[in-house]
C-alpha positions as CSV (number, residue, x, y, z in Angstrom):
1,X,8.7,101.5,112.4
2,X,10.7,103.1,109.5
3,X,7.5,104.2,108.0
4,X,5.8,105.8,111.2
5,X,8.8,108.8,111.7
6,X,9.1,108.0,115.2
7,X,12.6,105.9,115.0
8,X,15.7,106.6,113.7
9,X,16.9,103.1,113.9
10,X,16.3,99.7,115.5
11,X,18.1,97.1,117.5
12,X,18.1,93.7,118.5
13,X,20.3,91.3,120.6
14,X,22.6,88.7,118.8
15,X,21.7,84.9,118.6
16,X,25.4,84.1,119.3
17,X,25.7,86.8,122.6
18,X,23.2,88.3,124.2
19,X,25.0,91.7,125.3
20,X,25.8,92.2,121.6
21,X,23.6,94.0,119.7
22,X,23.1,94.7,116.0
23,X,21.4,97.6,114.9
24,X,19.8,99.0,111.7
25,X,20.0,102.9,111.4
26,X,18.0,104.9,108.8
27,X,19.1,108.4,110.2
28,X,22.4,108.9,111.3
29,X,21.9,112.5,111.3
30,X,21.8,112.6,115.0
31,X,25.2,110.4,115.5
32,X,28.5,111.7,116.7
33,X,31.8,109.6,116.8
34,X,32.9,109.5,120.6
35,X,36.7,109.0,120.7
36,X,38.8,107.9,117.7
37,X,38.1,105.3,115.8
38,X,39.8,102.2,115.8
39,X,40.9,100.0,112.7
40,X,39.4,96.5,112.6
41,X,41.9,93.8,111.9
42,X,42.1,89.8,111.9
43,X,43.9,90.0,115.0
44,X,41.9,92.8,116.4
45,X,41.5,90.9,120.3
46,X,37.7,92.2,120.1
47,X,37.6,90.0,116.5
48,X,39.6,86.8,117.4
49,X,37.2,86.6,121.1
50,X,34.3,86.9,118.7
51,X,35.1,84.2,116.5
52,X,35.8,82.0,119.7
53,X,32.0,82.9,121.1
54,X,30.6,82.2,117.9
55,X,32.8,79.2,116.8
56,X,34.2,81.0,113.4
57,X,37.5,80.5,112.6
58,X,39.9,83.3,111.1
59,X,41.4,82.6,107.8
């Protein structure tokens, strides 16, 4: 795909939860930051319901 030009990146749904999605990008040329962004912490709620869905505890 990378080698064709067409694509600027691909995706592919998670293992652990299908609505999540992990992507590999190889032009980011075209990206823009929509809102602010938001700092990622142990305790983030987004963080601590993803180690529940995947069984991971946080250390």
């Amino acid at each position: 795909m990378y080698d064709t030009g067409d694509y600027s990146g691909v995706s592919w749904w998670s293992y652990y939860e299908p609505r999540w999605a992990s992507f590999g990008l190889w032009d980011i040329s075209g990206l823009a930051v929509d809102g602010s962004p938001e700092p990622l912490t142990l305790t983030h709620p987004s963080l601590e319901e993803a180690s529940r869905i995947i069984r991971r505890l946080i250390t």
